[in-house]
N, C-alpha and C positions, 0 to 999 in steps of 0.2 A: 509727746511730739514726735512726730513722725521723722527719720532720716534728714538729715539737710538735702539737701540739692545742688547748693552751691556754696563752698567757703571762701568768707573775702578772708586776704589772708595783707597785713599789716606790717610793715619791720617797723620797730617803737627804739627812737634813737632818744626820747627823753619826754616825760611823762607832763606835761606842761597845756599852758591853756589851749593852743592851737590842737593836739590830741583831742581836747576835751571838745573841740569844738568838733573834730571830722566826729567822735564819736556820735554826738547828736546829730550829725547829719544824716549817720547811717540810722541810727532810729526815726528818723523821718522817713527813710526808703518804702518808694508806693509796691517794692515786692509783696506778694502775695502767698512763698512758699517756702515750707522751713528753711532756713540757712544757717549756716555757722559766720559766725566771729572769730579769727585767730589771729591774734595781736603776736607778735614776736618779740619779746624784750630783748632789746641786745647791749643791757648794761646790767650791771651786776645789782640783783637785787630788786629790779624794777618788777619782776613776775610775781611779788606778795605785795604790791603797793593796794591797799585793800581801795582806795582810792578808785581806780578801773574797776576791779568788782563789783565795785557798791554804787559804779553808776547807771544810771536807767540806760535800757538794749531796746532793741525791734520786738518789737512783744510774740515776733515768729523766728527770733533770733536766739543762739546757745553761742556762749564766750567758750573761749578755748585763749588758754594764756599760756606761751611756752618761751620758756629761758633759752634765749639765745645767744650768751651773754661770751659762751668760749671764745669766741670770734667775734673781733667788732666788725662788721661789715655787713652791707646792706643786703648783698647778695647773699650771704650765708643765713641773715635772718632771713628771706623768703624762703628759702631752701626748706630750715629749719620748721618755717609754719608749713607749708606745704605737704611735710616730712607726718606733722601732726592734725594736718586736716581730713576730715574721714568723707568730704562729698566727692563724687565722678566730676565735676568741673571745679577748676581756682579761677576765684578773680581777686585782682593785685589793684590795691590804691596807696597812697604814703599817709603819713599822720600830719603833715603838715598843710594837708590840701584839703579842697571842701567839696565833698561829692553833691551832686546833684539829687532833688527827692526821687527821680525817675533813672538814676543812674545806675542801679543794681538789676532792674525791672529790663532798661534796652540792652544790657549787655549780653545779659543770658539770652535774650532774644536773639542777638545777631551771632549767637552761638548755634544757630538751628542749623546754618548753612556752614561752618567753619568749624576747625579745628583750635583754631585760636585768634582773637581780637584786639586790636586796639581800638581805645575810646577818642575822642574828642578832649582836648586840653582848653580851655578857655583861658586866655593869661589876660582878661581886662581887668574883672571882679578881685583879685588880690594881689595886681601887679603896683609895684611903688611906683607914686607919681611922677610924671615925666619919665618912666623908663621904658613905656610903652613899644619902642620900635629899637630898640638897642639891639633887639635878638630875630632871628627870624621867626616864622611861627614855629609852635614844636611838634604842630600837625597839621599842615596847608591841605587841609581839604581831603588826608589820606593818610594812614601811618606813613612818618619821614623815611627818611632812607640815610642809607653812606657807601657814595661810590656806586649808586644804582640798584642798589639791594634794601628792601626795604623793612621793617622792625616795628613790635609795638613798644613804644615808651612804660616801662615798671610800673609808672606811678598811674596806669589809666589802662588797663589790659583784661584781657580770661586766655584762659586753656583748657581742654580737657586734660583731667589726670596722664591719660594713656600718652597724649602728646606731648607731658612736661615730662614722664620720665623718659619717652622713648629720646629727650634731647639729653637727660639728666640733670635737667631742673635748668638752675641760671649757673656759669660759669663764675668758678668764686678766685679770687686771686688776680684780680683787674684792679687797676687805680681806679678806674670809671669806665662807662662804656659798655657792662654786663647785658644791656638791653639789646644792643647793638648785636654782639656775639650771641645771643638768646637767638634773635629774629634770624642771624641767618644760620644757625644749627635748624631751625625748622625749616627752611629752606631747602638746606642740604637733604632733610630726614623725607623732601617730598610732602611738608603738613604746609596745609592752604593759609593763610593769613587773611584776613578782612579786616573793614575797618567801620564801627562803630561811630555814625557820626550824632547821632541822640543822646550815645552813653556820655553824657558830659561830666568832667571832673574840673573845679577851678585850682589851678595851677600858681602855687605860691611862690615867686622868685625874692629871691635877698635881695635887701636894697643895697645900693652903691655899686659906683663901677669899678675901686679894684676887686670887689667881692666878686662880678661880671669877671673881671677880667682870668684872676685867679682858678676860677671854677672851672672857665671854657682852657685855661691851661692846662689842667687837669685831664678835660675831657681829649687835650689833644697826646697825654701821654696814654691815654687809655683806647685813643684811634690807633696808634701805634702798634701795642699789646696785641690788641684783636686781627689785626694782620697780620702781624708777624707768629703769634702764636696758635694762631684758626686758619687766616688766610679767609680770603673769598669763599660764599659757599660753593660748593661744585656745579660743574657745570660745561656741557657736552659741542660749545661752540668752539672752543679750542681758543677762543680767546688767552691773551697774555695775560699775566697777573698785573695790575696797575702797582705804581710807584709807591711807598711807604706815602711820599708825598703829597700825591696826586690829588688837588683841591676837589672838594664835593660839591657838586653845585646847589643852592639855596637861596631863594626870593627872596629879598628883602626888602621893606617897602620902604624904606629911605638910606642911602647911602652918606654916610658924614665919617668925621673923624673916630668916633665909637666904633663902627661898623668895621676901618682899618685897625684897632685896637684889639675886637676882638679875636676877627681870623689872623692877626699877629700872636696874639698868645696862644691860637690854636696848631697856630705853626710853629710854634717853641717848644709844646708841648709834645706835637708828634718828634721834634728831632729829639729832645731830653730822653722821651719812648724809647724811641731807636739806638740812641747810642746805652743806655739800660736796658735794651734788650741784649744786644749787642753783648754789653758785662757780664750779664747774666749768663750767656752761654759761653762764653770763652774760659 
């Protein structure tokens, strides 16, 4: 088989039927040119589970399984497959999400004009019922953004090689938010961004709202992180730096008591950030 062309590259946080399922998705991919597979285990002992081995691939597909087990973290396991993947472009999906058969095929596509892409997140197809509007989209129509700056989401993206190290891959040592700090390192480094709206990937959320609530907490100690420890990307308008605080604006298509719920634990989380950032350096 000839060279890959593109490796999807995987962080494997537990080897379980929902894996089992994205992997049959990617063996359905309408691509048509060699690729790699690189699963990243990031538990101890998952990289001999002969299990993944021994299950059917893309028949223009090569596995690549690499222990990533030193570090548990999501961002260190793409780092890790990335580190081990031998094609000129990565494309990043999660193991709990369900790619689309044409999802490998539009990515690299809209790779023709760009440095790096985000995809399409679909949250209807595996979204628990009635949680449909709890959240905003996680891609209204164009990679999201934070504070006007905008990023492709980890779990639906590509880059060329040259572009992921000239940022040095994903920023690892964040509560959450790595994607966030990714999008605007490429910003800063001058590499274009687009945005794949065919690449579709279906987007798995946890059910329950303290699970919601918990998680967008997290993400607000990890909007903290990336400010105070990146800052904004650069940029020659001389504008002020905005507030650790400073709300992000995002549609939402019903406003209720959930909605107050969550950008409250998104606000808990940026100040818990901040005074932990704070600790950290004193």
């Amino acid at each position: 088989m000839s060279a890959p062309t593109v490796s999807v590259i995987i962080p494997v946080g537990g080897v379980d039927d929902d894996l089992f399922a994205q992997l049959d998705a990617l063996a359905a991919q309408t691509y048509d040119r060699p690729w790699e597979l690189v699963l990243s285990m990031n538990q101890p002992g998952q990289a001999r589970d002969l299990r993944i081995s021994e299950h059917a691939l893309h028949p223009l597909a090569t596995l690549v399984m690499v222990d990533s087990s030193a570090i548990r973290s999501a961002a260190h396991a793409r780092n890790s497959g990335a580190t081990a993947a031998t094609a000129p472009m990565l494309a990043f999906c999660d193991a709990d999400d369900i790619c689309e058969p044409t999802w490998l095929s539009e990515i690299t596509a809209a790779m023709a004009d760009h440095d790096a892409v985000g995809g399409h997140l679909d949250e209807e197809r595996l979204s628990p019922p009635g949680q449909e509007k709890w959240r905003p989209p996680a891609t209204p129509g164009d990679c999201p953004s934070f504070l006007g700056h905008r990023y492709p989401v980890s779990a639906n993206m590509a880059v060329t090689r040259s572009a992921f190290d000239a940022v040095d891959g994903f920023p690892e040592g964040f509560t959450r938010c790595e994607d966030i700090a990714f999008g605007w390192a490429l910003e800063s480094a001058g590499i274009n961004l687009g945005f794949a709206e065919r690449a579709v990937v279906h987007y798995r959320h946890r059910p329950g709202l303290w699970t919601m609530i918990r998680q967008h907490h997290f993400y607000g100690i990890g909007m903290s992180e990336v400010l105070i420890r990146q800052g904004l990307p650069t940029s020659d308008d001389g504008a002020s730096p905005p507030s650790v605080f400073q709300a992000n604006s995002q549609r939402v298509t019903q406003r209720s008591f959930i909605h107050i719920l969550r950008r409250g634990a998104i606000a808990s989380g940026r100040l818990r950030g901040l005074v932990q950032e704070r600790l950290r350096r004193s």
